[in-house]
C-alpha positions as CSV (number, residue, x, y, z in Angstrom):
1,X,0.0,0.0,0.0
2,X,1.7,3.1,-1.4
3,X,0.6,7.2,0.1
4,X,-1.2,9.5,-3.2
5,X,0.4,12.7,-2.7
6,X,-3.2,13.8,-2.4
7,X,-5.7,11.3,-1.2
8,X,-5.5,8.0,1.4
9,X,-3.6,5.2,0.8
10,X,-3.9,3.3,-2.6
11,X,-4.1,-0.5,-2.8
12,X,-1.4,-1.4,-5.2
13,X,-2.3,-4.9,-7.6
14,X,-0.5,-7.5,-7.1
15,X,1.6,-7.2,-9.7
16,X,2.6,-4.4,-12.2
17,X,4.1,-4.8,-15.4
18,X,6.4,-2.8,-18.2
19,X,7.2,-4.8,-21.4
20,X,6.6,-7.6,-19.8
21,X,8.8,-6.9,-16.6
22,X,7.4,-7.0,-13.4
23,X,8.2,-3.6,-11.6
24,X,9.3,-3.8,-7.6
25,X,6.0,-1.9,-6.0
26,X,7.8,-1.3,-2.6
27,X,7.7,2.4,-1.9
28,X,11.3,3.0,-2.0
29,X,10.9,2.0,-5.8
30,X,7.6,2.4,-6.8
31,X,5.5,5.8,-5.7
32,X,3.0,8.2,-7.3
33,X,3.1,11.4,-8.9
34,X,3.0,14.7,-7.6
35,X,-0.1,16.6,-8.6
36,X,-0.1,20.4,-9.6
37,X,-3.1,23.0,-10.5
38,X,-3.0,25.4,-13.7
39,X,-4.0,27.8,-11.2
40,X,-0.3,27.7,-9.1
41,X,2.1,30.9,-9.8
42,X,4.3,30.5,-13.3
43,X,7.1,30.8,-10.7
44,X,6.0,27.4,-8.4
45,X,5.3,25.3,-11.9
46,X,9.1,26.5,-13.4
47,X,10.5,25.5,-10.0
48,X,8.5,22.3,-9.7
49,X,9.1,21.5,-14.2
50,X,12.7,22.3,-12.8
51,X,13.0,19.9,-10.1
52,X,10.5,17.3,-11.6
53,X,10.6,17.3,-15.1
54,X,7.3,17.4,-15.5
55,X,3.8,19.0,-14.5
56,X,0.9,16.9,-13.6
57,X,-2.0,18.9,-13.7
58,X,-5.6,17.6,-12.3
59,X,-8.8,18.8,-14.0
60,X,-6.6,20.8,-16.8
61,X,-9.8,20.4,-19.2
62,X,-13.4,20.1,-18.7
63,X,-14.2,17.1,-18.5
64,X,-17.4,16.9,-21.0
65,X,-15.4,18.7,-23.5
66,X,-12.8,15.6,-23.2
67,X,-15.5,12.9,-23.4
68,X,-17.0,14.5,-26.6
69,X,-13.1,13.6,-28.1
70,X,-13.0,10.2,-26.6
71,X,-17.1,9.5,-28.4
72,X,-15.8,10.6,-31.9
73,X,-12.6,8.4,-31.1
74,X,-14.5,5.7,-30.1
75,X,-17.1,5.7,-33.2
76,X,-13.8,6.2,-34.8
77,X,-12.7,2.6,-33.9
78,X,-16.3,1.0,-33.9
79,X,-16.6,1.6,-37.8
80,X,-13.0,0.5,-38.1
81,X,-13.8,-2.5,-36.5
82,X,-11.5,-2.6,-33.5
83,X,-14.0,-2.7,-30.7
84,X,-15.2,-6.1,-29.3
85,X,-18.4,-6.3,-31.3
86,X,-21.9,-5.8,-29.3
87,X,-20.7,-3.8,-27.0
88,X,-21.0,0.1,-26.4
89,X,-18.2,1.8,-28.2
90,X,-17.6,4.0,-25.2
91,X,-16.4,1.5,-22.9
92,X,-13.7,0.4,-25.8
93,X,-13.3,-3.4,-25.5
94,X,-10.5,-4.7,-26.9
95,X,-11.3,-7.5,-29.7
96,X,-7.9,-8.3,-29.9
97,X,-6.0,-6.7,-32.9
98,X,-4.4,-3.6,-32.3
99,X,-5.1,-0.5,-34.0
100,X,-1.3,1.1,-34.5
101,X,0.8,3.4,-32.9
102,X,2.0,6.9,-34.1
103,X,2.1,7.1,-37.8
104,X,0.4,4.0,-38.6
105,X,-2.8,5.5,-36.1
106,X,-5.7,4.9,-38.7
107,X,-7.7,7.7,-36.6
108,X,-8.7,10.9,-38.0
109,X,-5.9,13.5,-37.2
110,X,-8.6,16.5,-38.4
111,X,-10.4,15.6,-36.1
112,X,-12.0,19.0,-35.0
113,X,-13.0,18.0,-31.6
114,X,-9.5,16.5,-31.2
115,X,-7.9,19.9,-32.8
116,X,-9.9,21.6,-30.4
117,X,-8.6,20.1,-27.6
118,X,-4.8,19.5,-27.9
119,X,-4.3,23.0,-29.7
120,X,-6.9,25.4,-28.7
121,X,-7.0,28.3,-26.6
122,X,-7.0,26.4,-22.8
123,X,-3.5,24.9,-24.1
124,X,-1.9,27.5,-26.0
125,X,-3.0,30.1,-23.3
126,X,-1.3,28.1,-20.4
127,X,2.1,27.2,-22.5
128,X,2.1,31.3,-23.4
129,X,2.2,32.0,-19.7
130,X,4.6,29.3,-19.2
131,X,7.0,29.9,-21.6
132,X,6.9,33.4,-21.5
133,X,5.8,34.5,-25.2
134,X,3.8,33.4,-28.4
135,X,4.2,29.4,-28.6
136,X,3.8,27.0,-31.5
137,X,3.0,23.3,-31.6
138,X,3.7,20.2,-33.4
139,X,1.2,19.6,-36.2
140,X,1.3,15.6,-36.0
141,X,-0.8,14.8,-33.1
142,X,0.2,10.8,-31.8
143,X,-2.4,8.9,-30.9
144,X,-1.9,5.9,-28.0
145,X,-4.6,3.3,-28.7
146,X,-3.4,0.2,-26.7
147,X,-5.1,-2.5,-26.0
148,X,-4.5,-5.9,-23.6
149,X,-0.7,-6.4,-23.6
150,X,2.7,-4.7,-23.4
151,X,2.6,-0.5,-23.2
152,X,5.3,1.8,-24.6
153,X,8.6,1.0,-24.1
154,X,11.0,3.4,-22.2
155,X,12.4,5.9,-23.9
156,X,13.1,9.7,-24.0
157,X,11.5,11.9,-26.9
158,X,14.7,13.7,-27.8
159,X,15.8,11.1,-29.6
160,X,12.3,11.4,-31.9
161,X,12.1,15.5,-32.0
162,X,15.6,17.2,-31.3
163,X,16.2,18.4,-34.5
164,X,14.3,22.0,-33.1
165,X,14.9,23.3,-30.4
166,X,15.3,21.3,-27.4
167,X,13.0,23.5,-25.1
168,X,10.1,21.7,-26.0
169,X,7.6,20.0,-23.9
170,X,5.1,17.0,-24.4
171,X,1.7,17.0,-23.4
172,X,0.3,13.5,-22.6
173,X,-3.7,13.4,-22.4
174,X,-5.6,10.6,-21.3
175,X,-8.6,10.0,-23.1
176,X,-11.2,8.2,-20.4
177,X,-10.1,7.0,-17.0
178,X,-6.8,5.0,-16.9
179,X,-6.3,2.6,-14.1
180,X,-3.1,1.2,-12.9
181,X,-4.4,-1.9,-14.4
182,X,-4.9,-0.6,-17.6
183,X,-1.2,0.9,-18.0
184,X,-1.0,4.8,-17.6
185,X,1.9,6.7,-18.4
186,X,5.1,5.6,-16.5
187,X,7.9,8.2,-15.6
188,X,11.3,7.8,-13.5
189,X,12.2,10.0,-11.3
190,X,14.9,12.3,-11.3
191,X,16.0,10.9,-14.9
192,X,15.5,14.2,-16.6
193,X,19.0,15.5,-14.5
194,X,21.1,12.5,-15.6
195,X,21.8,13.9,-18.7
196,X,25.3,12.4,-18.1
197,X,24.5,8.9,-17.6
198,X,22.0,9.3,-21.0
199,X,24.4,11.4,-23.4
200,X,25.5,8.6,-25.6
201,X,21.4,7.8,-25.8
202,X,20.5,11.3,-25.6
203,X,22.8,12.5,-28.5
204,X,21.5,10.2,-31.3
205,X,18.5,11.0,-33.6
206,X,16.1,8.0,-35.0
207,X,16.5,8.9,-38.6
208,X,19.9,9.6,-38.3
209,X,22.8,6.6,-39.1
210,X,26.2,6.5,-39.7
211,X,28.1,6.8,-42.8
212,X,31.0,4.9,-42.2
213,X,29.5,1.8,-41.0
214,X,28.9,-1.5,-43.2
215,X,24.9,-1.1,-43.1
216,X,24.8,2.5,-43.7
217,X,22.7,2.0,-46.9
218,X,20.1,-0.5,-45.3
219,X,19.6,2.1,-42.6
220,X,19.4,5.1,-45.6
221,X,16.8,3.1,-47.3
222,X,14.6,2.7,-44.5
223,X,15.2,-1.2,-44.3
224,X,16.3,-1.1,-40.9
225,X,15.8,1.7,-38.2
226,X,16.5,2.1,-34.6
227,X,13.2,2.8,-32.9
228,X,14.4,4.9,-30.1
229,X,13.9,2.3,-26.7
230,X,16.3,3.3,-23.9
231,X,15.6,-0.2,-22.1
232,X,13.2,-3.0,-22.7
233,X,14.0,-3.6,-18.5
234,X,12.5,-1.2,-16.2
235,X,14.5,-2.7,-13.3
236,X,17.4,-2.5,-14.6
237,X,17.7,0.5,-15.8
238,X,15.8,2.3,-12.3
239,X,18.8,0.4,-10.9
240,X,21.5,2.0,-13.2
241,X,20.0,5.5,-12.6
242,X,18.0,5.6,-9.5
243,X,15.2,6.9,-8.9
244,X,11.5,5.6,-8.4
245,X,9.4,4.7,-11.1
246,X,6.3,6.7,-11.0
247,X,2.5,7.0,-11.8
248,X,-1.3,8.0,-10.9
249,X,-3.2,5.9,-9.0
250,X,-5.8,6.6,-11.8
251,X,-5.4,9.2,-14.3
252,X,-8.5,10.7,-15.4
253,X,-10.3,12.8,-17.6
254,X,-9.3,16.0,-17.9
255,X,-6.2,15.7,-16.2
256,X,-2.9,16.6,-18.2
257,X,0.8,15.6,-18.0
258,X,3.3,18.0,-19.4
259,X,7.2,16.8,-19.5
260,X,10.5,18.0,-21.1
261,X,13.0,16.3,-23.5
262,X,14.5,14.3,-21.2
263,X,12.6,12.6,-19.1
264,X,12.8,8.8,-19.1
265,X,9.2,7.4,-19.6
266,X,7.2,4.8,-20.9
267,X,3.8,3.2,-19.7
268,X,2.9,0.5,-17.6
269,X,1.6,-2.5,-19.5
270,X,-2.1,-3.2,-19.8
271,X,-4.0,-6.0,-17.8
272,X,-7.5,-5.1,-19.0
273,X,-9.7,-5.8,-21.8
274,X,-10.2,-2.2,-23.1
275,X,-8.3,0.4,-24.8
276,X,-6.0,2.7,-23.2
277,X,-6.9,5.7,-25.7
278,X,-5.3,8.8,-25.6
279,X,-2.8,11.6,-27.3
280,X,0.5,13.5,-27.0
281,X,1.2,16.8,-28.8
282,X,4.1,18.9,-28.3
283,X,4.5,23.3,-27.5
284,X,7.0,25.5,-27.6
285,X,8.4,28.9,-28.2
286,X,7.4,30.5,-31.9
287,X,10.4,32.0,-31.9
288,X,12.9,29.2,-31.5
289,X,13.1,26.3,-34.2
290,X,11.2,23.7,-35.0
291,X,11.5,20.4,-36.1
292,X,10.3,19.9,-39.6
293,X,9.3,16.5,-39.4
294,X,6.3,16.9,-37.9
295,X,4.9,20.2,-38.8
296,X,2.8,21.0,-42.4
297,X,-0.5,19.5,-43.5
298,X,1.4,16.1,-44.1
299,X,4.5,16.2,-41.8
300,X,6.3,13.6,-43.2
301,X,7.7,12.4,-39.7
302,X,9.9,9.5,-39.8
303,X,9.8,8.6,-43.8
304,X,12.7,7.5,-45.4
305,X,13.4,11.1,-46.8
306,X,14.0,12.3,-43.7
307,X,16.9,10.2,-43.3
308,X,20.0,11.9,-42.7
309,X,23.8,10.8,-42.1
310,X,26.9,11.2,-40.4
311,X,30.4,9.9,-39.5
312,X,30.2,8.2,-36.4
């Protein structure tokens, strides 16, 4: 049984998984986020993204403005023919194929009531204040549809985005109540300050390979690619770099995480049969550049022409 930073004690499951590994839920490993308000002083939420790498902020959104994006998702994946058939699409039962992750998403990415949310006024407004002048976002909004089984492996999202500036910051939304069961977002603590420890990880690109190696034209062609995991072990890595792993004891709708660069996450697996659904987009300052490969009408994200290479 593990303290919430803002509510009794939470019954943990028995067990907790990421990729498969079981995670150590003792509380010197295992804990919860802490939880912020929009509301606080742009002073307190610097000083707490500062010390925290990220902001976790409760009730961010309405929350009937959020489950109007989750009903067009879910009719979304009804006529696709994802969800267990017979069964209300709003409850999202998993029927056993998976829909895709990131560019392969088969879900509308004009989506007004999506657009709405993830870059209208309520978002832009806060990252404004936050940043301290007129802000842009990423075009390319990544969907996270995932059903029974493993979650997103751990990873940092420099490696995806850095070819911008680095002050840039992720917004994870959930899109319905997550559970523990059904594998929220997953964050380590204190990993955005081991920039050390991470460089040779931290300094590579996904579309980027090297020259001077014997597969250098597989990789230009797109016939092989590095996807970006940091570890496939969540033990052993919290064991190389400290720190607990951490999560909600149920994220919920309307809630939203914000992170930098370079914090180590992934998500926990999921034990349930429905759909984890929800989105990341990413802000930052107008003024400061932006990574090409995901802005445009059609940002071409990681396609083959966006390969680039380098001695290594």
């Amino acid at each position: 049984m593990i303290s919430s930073p803002a509510s009794a004690p939470v019954q943990l499951p028995a067990q907790l998984f990421a990729q498969g590994v079981s995670l150590d839920l003792s509380p010197d490993t295992f804990g919860f986020l802490k939880e912020s308000s929009a509301d606080e002083p742009v002073d307190r939420l610097h000083q707490q993204m500062e010390e925290d790498g990220y902001l976790y902020l409760r009730e961010f959104w309405d929350r009937d403005k959020v489950q109007a994006v989750r009903d067009s998702l879910t009719g979304q994946l009804a006529k696709l023919g994802f969800l267990k058939a017979g069964t209300p699409p709003n409850e999202a039962r998993f029927d056993g194929r998976e829909v895709g992750r990131a560019m392969g998403n088969p879900l509308n990415q004009r989506d007004p009531l999506l657009r709405d949310l993830v870059f209208g006024s309520r978002i832009t407004d806060f990252f404004q204040s936050f940043l301290g002048g007129p802000v842009s976002h990423f075009d390319f909004i990544w969907f996270r549809t995932k059903g029974h089984g493993l979650g997103s492996a751990i990873h940092c999202d420099l490696v995806y985005m850095g070819r911008g500036t680095h002050n840039l910051y992720t917004t994870w939304v959930p899109l319905g109540d997550v559970s523990l069961q059904m594998g929220g977002l997953l964050v380590l603590e204190g990993s955005h300050r081991k920039g050390e420890e991470l460089k040779p990880y931290l300094s590579r690109d996904v579309d980027e390979y090297c020259t001077n190696r014997e597969d250098a034209a597989d990789y230009a062609s797109g016939k092989k690619w590095w996807d970006g995991t940091l570890s496939k072990n969540a033990i052993a890595l919290q064991q190389s770099l400290g720190g607990r792993w951490l999560t909600s004891p149920e994220f919920r709708m309307g809630d939203a995480m914000m992170f930098n660069m370079t914090l180590v996450h992934g998500s926990l697996d999921n034990q349930t049969d429905r759909f984890r659904i929800s989105t990341d987009t990413r802000y930052q300052l107008s003024a400061e550049p932006i990574d090409s490969r995901w802005v445009g009408d059609t940002p071409p994200g990681h396609a083959v022409s966006q390969r680039q290479g380098r001695v290594c």
